[in-house]
C-alpha positions in Angstrom: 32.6 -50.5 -5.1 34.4 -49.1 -8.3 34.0 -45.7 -6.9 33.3 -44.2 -3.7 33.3 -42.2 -0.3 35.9 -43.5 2.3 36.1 -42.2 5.9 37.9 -43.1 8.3 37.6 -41.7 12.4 39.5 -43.5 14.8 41.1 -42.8 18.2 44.6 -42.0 16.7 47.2 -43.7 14.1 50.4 -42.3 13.6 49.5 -39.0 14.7 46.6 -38.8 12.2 42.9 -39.5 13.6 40.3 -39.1 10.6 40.8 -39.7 6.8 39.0 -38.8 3.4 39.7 -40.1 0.4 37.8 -41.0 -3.1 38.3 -44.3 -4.1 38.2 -45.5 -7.8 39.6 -48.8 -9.4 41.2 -49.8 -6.6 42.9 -46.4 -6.2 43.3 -44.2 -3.4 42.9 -39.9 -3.5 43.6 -38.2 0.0 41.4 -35.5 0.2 41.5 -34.6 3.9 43.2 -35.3 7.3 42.4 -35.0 10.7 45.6 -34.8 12.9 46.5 -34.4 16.7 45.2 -32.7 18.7 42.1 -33.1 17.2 40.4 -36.5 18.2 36.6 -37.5 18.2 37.4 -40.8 19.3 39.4 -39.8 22.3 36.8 -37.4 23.4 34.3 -40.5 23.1 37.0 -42.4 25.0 37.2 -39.1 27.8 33.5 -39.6 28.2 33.4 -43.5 28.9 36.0 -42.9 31.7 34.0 -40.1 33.0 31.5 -42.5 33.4 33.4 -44.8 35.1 33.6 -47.3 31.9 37.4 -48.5 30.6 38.6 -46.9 27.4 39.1 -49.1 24.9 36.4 -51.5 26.0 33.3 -49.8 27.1 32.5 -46.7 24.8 29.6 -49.5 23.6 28.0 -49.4 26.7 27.9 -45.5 26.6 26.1 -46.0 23.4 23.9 -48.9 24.7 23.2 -46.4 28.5 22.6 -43.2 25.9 18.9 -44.7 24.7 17.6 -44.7 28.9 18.7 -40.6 29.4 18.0 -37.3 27.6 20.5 -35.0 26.2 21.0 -32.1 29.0 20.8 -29.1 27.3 24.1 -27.2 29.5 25.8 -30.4 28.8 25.4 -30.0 25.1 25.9 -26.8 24.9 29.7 -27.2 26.8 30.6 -30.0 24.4 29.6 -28.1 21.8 32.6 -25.6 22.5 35.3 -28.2 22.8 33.7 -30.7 19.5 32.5 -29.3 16.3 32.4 -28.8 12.5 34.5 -26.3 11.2 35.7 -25.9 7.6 35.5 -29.4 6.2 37.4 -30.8 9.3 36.7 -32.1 12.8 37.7 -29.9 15.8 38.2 -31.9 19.3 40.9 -30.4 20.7 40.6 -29.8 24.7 39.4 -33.8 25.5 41.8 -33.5 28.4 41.4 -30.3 29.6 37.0 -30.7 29.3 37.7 -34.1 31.9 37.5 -32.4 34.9 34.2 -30.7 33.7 32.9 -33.8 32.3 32.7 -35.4 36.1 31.3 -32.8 37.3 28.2 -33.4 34.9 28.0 -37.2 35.7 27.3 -35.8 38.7 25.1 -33.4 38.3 23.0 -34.8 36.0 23.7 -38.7 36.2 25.0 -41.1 34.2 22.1 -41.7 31.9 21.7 -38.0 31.1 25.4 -37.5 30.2 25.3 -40.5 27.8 22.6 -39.2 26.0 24.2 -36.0 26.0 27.6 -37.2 24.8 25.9 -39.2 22.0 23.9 -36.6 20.7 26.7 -34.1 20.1 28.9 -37.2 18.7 26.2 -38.1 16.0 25.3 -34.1 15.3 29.3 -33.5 14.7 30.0 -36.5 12.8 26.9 -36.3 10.5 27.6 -32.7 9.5 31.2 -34.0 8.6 29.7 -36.9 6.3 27.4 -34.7 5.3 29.9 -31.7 4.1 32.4 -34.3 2.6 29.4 -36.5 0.5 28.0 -32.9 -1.0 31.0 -31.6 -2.0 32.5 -34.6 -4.3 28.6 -35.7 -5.1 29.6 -39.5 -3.7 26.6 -41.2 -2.6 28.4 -44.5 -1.6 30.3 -44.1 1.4 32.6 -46.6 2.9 33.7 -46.2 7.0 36.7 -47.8 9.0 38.2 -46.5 12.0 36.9 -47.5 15.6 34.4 -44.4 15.7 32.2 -46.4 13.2 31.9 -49.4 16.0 28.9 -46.8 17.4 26.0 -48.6 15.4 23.9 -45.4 16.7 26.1 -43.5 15.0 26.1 -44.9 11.8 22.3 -45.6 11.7 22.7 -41.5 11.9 24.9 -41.4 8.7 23.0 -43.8 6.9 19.8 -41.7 7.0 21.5 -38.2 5.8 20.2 -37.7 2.8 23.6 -37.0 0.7 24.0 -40.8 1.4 22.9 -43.7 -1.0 24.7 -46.5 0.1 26.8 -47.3 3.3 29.1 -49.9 4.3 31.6 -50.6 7.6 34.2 -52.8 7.6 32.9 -55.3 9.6 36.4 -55.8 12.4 35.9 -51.5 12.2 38.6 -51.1 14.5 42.5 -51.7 14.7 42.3 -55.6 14.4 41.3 -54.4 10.5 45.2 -53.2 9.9 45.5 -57.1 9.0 43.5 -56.5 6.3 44.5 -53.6 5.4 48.2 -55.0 5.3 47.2 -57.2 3.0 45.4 -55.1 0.8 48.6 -53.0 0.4 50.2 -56.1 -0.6 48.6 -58.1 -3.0 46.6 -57.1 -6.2 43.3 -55.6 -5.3 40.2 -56.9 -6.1 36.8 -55.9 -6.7 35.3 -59.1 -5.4 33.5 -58.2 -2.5 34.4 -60.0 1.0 32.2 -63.2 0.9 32.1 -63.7 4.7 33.8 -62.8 8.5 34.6 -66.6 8.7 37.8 -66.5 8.6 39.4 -67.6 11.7 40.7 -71.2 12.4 38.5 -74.2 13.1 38.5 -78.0 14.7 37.9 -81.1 13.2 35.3 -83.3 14.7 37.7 -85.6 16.2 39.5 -82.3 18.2 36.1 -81.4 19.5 35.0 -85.0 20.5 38.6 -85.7 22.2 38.1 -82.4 24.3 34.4 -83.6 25.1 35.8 -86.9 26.3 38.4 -85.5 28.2 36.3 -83.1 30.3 33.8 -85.7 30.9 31.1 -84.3 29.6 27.8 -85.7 28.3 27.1 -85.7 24.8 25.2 -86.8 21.5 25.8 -86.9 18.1 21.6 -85.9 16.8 20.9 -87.0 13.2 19.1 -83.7 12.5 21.2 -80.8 14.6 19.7 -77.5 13.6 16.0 -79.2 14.0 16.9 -80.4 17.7 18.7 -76.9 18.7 16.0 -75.5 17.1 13.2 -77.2 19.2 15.2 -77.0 22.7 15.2 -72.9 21.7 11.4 -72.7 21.4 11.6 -74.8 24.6 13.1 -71.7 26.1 16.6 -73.4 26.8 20.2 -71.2 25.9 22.0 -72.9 23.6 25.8 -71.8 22.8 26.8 -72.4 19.0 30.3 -73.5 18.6 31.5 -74.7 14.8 33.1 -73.8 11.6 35.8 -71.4 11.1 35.8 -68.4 14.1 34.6 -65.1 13.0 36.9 -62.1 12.3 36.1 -58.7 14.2 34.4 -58.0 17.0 30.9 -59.3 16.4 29.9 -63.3 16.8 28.2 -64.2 13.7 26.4 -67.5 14.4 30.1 -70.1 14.7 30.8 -68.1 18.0 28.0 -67.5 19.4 24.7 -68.1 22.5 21.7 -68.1 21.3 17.6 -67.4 23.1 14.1 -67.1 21.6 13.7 -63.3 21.0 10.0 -62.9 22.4 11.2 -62.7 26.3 11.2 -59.1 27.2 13.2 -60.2 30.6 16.2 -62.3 28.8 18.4 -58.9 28.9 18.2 -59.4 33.0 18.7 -62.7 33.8 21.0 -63.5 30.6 23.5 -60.6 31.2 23.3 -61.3 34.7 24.5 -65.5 34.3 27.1 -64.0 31.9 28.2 -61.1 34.2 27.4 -58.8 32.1 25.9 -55.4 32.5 22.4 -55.5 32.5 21.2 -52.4 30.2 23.7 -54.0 27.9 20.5 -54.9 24.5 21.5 -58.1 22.7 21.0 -58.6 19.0 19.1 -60.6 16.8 20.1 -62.3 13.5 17.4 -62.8 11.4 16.9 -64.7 8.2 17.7 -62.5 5.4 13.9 -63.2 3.2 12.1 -61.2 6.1 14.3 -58.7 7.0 11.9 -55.8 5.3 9.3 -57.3 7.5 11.2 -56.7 11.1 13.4 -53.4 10.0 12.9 -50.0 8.4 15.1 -48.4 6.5 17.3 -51.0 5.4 17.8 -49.9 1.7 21.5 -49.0 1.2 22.7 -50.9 4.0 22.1 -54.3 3.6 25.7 -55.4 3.3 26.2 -54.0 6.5 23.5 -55.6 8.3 25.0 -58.9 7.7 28.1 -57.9 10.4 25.9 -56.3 13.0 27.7 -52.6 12.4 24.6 -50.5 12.4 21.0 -50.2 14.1 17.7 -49.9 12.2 14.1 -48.9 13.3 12.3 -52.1 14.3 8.7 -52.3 12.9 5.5 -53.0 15.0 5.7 -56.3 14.2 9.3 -56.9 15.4 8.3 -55.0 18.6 5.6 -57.2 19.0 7.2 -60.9 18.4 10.8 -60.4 19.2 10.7 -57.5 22.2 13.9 -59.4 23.5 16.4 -58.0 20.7 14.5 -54.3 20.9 16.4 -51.5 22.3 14.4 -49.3 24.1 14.7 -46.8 21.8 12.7 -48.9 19.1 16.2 -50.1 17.6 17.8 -53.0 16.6 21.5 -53.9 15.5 21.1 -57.2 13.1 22.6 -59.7 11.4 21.1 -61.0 8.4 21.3 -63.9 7.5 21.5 -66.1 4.0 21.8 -69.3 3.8 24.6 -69.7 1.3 26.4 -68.1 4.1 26.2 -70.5 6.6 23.8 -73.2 6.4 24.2 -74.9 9.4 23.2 -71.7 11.6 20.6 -70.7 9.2 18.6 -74.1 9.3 18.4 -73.6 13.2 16.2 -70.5 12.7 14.6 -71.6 10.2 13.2 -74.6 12.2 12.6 -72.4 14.7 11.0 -70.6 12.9 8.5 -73.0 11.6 7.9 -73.6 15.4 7.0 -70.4 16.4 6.8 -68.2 13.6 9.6 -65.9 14.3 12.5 -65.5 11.9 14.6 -64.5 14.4 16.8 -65.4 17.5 19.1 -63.6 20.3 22.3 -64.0 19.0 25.0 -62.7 21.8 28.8 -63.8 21.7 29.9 -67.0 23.3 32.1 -65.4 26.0 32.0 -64.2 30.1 31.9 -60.3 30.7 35.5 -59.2 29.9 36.9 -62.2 28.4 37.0 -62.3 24.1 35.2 -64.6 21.8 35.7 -68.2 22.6 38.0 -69.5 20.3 39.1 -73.5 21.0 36.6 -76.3 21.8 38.3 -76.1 25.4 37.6 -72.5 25.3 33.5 -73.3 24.8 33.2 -76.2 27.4 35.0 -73.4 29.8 32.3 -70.8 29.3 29.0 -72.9 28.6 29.9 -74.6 32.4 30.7 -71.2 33.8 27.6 -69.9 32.2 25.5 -71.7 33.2 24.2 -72.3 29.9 21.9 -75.5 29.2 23.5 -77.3 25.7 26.8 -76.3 24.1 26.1 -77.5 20.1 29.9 -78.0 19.3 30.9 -79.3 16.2 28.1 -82.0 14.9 28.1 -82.5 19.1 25.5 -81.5 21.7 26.0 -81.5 25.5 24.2 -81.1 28.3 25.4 -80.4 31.5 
């Protein structure tokens, strides 16, 4: 934007933990900062090891446990005293001394209740900051960085205050956006907004079909590739997309990326379970960007955002109905949507699958095992499709079946 809102909450960075600044032609104005002590992220972070979790990789699984508990009200209350608003800042001092007492509460009341709990005081705190810093400069466009803002929950939260017109997260939210940043700094800014996340490397053809040979793998070459993955999908087969340039940031965007028919309430089981993954885990669906107002409520102000998967929305009866695979069980949703401009390739699959079935919209879940990142080389995707046990790999124009 020419003008707006930026906020920043993050773990810590050079002593400093949460930003706010008013930007204008390309122009930066500090109006606040949060320093240590003081660190909602690292009492976020306290909470996931509480819960047994690692920091650093699992605070999204507090979010994604949060939606099957209910916010204990002693719980609440005792993080109340050690996270709050007070006078335009963030207070979240004790996180190491509150530890000790945050075990005791997993215990107590179990793991589901304490999510819920830690979650609800996260969102309450954080809202009334947004909230505080949007009234008081009149910005309705708010921009958010900083790995606090990977909690989709959260910014769903933000996005619904009512001081807020417009929201967008940077889409790699956490520290793999100092890159970007860095090269911001650097070179002239621009207002041209950020096209795509597509841009990691790629492979040629002739890469991917030398590492096909070379495992010994079965493939084809299909005249029409998005109409065949298509049909195998409303075949009910998995089918891992590999192709293009990689995407940048934690979420896969449709070149990365395994991808199931969205109308199986039992996929989150048995697909986190042949991906050893943890089974209360949701997974997402991208859905073509021309019915998005028919699948999600709310999404007015946030559109941009919904392309990267970095916020939840309220799914409608509908979505509920025909895609109960991708549907938290809070009634949510994190999407991506989808144009075709963006990637046409990945588009045309759903939309022949979607001329199949009727649904504009399929599980999209990152081509990866449990604890190991994004695939990245074709040997990389041959590695996880066979330890998978996924049934095609679409790689390049390729397709192989085990």
């Amino acid at each position: 934007w020419e003008s707006g809102l930026y906020i920043t909450l993050d773990g810590q960075g050079g002593g400093v933990t949460g930003s706010v600044h008013i930007g204008e032609n390309g122009k930066l104005k500090c109006l606040h900062r949060i320093k240590l002590p003081n660190s909602i992220g690292f009492f976020y972070a306290g909470a996931t090891k509480a819960l047994g979790f690692k920091i650093g990789k699992h605070e999204g699984k507090v979010t994604g446990l949060a939606a099957y508990g209910k916010p204990n009200k002693e719980c609440v209350q005792f993080f109340q005293k050690i996270v709050k608003f007070d006078n335009s800042t963030l207070v979240a001092a004790d996180v190491i001394g509150s530890y000790p007492k945050m075990i005791k509460f997993v215990r107590l009341i179990g793991k589901k209740n304490f999510a819920a709990s830690v979650q609800y005081v996260f969102e309450e705190v954080i809202k009334e900051f947004v909230d505080y810093w949007a009234l008081k400069t009149g910005i309705r466009r708010i921009g958010l960085a900083g790995g606090v803002f990977a909690n989709v929950k959260l910014n769903q939260k933000i996005h619904e205050l009512k001081s807020i017109q417009e929201i967008y997260i940077f889409p790699n939210m956490s520290d793999g956006g100092l890159a970007f940043g860095a090269c911001l700094d650097q070179y002239p800014w621009s207002s041209r907004p950020i096209k795509n996340m597509y841009l990691g490397p790629e492979y040629s053809d002739e890469e991917i079909k030398n590492a096909l040979i070379k495992n010994n793998l079965n493939f084809e070459k299909p005249e029409n590739a998005p109409k065949k993955i298509a049909l195998l999908l409303a075949d009910s087969k998995v089918v891992a997309r590999f192709g293009g340039r990689m995407e940048y940031g934690p979420r896969a965007l449709g070149n990365r990326s395994i991808l199931y028919r969205p109308d199986i309430p039992e996929v989150n089981d048995w697909l986190n379970k042949s991906l050893n993954r943890t089974e209360f885990m949701p997974f997402a669906p991208v859905t073509m960007r021309e019915y998005a107002e028919e699948c999600y409520l709310g999404l007015e102000g946030a559109e941009r955002s919904a392309e990267y998967m970095t916020i939840t929305f309220e799914c409608s009866e509908q979505m509920q109905k025909k895609a109960p695979g991708v549907v938290h069980l809070d009634g949510t949703a994190r999407p991506q949507l989808l144009r075709r401009e963006v990637n046409p390739f990945y588009y045309d699959i759903i939309n022949y699958f979607y001329n199949e079935t009727g649904i504009p919209t399929l599980v999209n879940t990152s081509f990866n095992m449990h604890e190991e990142p994004i695939v990245c080389s074709p040997e990389d995707a041959i590695r996880s499709f066979r330890l998978g046990r996924i049934d095609f790999l679409s790689i390049g124009p390729y397709l192989v079946s085990l």
